[in-house]
C-alpha positions as a Markdown table, in Angstrom:
| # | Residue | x | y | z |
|---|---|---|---|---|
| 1 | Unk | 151.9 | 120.8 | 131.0 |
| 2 | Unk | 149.4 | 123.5 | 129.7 |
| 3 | Unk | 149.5 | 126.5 | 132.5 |
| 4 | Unk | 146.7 | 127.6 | 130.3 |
| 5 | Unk | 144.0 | 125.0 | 130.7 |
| 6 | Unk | 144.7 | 125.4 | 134.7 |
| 7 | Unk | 143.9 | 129.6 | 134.8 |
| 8 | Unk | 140.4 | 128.9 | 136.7 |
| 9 | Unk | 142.6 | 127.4 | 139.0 |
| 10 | Unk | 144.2 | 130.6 | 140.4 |
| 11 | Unk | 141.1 | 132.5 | 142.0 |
| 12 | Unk | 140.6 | 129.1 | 143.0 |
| 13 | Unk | 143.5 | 127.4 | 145.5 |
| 14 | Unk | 143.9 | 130.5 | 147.5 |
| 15 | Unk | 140.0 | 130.0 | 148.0 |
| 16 | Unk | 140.2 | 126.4 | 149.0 |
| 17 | Unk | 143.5 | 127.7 | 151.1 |
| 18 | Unk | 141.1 | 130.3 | 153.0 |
| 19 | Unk | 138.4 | 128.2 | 153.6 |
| 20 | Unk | 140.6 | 125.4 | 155.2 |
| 21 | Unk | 142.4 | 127.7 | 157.1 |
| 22 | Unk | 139.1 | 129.2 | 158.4 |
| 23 | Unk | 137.0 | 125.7 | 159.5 |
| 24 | Unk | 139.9 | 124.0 | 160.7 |
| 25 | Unk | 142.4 | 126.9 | 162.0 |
| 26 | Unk | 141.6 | 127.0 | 165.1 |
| 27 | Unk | 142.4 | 122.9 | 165.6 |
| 28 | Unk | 145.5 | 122.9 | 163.8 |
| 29 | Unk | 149.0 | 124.2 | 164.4 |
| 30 | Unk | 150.1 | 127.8 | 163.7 |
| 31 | Unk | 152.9 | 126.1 | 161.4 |
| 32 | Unk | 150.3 | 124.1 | 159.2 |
| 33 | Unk | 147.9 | 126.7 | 158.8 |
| 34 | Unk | 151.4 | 129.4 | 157.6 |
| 35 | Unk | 152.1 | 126.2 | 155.5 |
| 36 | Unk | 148.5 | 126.4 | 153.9 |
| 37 | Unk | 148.2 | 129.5 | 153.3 |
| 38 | Unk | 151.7 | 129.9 | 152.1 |
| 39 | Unk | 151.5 | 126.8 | 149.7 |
| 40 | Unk | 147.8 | 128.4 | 148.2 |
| 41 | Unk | 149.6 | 131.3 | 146.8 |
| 42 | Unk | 152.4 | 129.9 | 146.1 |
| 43 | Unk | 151.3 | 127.3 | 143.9 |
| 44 | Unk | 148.3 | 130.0 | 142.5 |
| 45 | Unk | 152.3 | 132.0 | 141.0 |
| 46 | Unk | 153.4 | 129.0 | 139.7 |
| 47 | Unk | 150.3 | 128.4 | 138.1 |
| 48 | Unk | 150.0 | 132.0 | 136.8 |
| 49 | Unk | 153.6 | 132.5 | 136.1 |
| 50 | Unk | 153.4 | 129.4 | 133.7 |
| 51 | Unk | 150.5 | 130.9 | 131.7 |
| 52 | Unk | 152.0 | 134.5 | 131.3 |
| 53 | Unk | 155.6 | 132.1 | 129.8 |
| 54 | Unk | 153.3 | 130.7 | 127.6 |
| 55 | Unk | 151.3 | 133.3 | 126.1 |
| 56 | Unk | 155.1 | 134.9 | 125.9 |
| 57 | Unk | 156.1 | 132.0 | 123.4 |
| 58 | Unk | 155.5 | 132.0 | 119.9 |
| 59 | Unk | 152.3 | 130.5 | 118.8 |
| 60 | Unk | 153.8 | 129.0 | 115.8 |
| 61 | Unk | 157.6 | 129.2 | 115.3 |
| 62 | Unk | 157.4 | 127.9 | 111.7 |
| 63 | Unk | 154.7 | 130.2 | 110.2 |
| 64 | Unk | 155.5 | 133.7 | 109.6 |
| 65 | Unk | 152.5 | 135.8 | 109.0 |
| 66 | Unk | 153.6 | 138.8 | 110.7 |
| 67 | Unk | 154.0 | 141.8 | 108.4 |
| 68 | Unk | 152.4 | 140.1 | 105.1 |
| 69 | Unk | 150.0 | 142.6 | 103.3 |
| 70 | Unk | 150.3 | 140.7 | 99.6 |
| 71 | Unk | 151.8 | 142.2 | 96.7 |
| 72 | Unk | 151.5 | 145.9 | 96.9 |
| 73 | Unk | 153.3 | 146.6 | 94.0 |
């Protein structure tokens, strides 16, 4: 899975979490509405914490272009 292609997700799910949790709070029970807004952020991590492992990995682990500058003798 690309954590990547998900980032506009983040801002997102808590939204969505928020905006359940404020139309339909009131008719729900306190557990469901913990368990929403819980879940939101929990899943908006997970989604975040993916990205950040990896933009931590190598882009390419068989190219080594780090360091070249050509001949400089």
């Amino acid at each position: 899975m690309n954590f990547l292609d998900l980032i506009w997700a983040i801002p997102l799910i808590p939204v969505v979490g928020f905006v359940t949790n404020g139309l339909f709070g009131k008719k729900m029970p306190k557990t469901a509405v913990a368990a929403i807004a819980a879940g939101a952020v929990l899943i908006a991590f997970c989604i975040s914490a993916g990205a950040v492992f990896q933009l931590a990995q190598p882009a390419h682990s068989g190219s080594n272009t780090v360091g070249r500058a050509g001949n400089l003798a």
